[in-house]
N, C-alpha and C positions, 0 to 999 in steps of 0.2 A: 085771120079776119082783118088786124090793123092792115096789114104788110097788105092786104087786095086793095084795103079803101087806100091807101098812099100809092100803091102804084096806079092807080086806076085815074087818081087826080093829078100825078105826076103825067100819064100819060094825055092829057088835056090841058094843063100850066105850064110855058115854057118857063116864065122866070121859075117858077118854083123847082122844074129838071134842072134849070142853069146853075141855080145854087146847091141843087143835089150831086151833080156830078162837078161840081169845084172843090166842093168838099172829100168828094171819094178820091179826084185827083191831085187832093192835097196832104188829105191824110198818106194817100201811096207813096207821093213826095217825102215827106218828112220818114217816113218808115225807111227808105231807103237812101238816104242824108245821113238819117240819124242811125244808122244799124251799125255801125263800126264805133262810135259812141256812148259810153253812158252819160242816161239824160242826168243832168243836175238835181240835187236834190227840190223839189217845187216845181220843177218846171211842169211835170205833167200835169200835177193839180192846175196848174194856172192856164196851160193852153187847153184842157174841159172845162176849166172853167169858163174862158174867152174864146171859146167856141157854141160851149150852154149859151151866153147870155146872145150871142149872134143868133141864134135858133128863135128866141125870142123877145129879137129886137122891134123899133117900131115897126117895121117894115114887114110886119107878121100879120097873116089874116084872112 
C-alpha cells in the first residue's frame, strides 16, 4: 500500500525520482567501494544517520 502511494508520486515528481534514484545509485556506489573493506567501527551509524536526517531535511514536502 505505502510502496503504490510512493511509486505512484514518484511517478509524477521529478525532483523527488532525482533524489530517489541518487540515492539508489549511491548506496550501489558505496556497496561496491566498500566491499573489499571493513567499514570502521561508526561509520555506518553515522552515514543512516546522515542520510535519515537528508530524508528529512528542509527541502521535504
Amino acid at each position: 500500500m505505502i510502496r503504490a502511494r510512493v511509486e505512484r508520486h514518484l511517478s509524477g515528481c521529478n525532483e523527488c525520482t532525482d533524489k530517489a534514484t541518487f540515492r539508489v545509485h549511491l548506496k550501489a556506489l558505496i556497496q561496491v567501494k566498500c566491499a573489499e573493506h571493513e567499514v570502521p567501527d561508526g561509520l555506518r551509524d553515522r552515514l543512516r544517520t546522515l542520510l535519515a536526517s537528508a530524508d528529512t531535511g528542509p527541502d521535504q514536502g
